[in-house]
C-alpha positions in Angstrom: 2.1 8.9 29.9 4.3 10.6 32.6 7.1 12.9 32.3 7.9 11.5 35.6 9.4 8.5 34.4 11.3 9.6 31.5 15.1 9.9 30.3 15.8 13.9 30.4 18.2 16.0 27.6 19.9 18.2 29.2 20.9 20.9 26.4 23.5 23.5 27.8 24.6 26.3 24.9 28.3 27.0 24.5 30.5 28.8 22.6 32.8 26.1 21.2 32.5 23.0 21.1 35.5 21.4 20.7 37.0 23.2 23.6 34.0 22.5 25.7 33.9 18.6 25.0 37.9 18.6 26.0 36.6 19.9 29.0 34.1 17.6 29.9 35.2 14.7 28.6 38.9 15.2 30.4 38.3 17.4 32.8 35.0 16.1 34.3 35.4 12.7 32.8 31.9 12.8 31.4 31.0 9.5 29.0 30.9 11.3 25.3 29.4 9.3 22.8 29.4 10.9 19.9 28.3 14.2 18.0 24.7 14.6 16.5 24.2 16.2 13.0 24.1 19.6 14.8 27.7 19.4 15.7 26.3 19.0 19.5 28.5 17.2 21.6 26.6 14.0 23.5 27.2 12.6 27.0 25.7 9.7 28.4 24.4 10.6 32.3 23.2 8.0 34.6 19.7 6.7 34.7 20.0 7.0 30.4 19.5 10.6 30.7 22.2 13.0 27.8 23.8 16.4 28.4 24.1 17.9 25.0 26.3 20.6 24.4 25.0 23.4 21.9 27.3 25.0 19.5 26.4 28.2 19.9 29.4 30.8 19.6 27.5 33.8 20.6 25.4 32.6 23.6 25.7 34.0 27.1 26.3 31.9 30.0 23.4 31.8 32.4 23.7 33.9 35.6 22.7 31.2 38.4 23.6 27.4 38.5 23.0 25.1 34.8 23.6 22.0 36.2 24.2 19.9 39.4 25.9 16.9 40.0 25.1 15.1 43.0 28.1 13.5 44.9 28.9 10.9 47.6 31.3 13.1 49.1 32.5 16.1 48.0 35.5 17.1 49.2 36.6 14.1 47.4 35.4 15.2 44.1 36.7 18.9 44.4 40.5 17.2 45.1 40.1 14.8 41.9 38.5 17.6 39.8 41.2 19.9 41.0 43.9 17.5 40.1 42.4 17.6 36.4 42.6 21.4 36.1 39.2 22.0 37.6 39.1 25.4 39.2 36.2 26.3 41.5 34.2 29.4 42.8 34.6 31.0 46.5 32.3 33.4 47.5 32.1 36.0 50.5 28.5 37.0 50.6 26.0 37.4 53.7 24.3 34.6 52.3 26.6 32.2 50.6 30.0 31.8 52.5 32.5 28.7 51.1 35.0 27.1 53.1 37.4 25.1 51.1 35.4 25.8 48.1 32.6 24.5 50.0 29.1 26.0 51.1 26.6 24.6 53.7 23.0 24.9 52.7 20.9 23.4 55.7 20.7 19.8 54.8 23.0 20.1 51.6 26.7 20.8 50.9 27.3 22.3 47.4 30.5 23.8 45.5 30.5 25.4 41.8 33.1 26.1 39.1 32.5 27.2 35.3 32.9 25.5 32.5 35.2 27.1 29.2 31.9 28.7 28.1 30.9 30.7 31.9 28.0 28.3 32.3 28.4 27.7 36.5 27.9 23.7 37.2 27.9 22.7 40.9 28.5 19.5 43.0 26.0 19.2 45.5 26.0 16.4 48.9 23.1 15.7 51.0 24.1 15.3 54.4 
């Protein structure tokens, strides 16, 4: 057996649920199919791999990136996540400068926004 070839879950704590699958399912227009016995939201990713969003009320969101989504072109994607209420991070640091939301990292263009819960998610493009 190798992992290499498997389906991965992706489990990402946050504090409420309902508020959070809103979010994703509207916001981000993630494919939710349905709530497990936990009361964990369920989305369907591509290549049959599932984010699953933990209730967990008291949880902290993590202090670097929980999840990228790779992106045709992202300038793009910020516009139509923008349009849906989507609201994204600019940073003025020595080592991480964005332009229109937007940061270049050698080969790789990448932009981040948080969602209800804190957690950061990011778009990434190769270029």
């Amino acid at each position: 057996m190798s992992l290499t070839h498997r389906t991965v879950s992706m489990m990402l704590p946050v504090t409420d649920v309902d508020r959070a699958r809103t979010f994703y399912s509207e916001s981000l227009g993630l494919d939710y199919t349905g709530t497990n016995d936990e009361g964990s939201a369920l989305y369907a990713l591509d290549g049959g791999s599932t984010l699953v969003l933990l209730p967990r009320p008291d949880s902290l969101p993590s202090a670097s990136t929980a999840m990228s989504f790779e992106v045709d072109d992202i300038a793009a994607e910020i516009g139509e996540l923008e349009d849906r209420g989507v609201v994204f991070e600019d940073y003025d640091l020595p080592e991480l400068r964005t332009v229109d939301h937007v940061c270049v990292l050698g080969s790789e263009k990448a932009a981040w926004f948080k969602d209800p819960s804190g957690n950061v998610l990011c778009l990434h493009e190769q270029t």
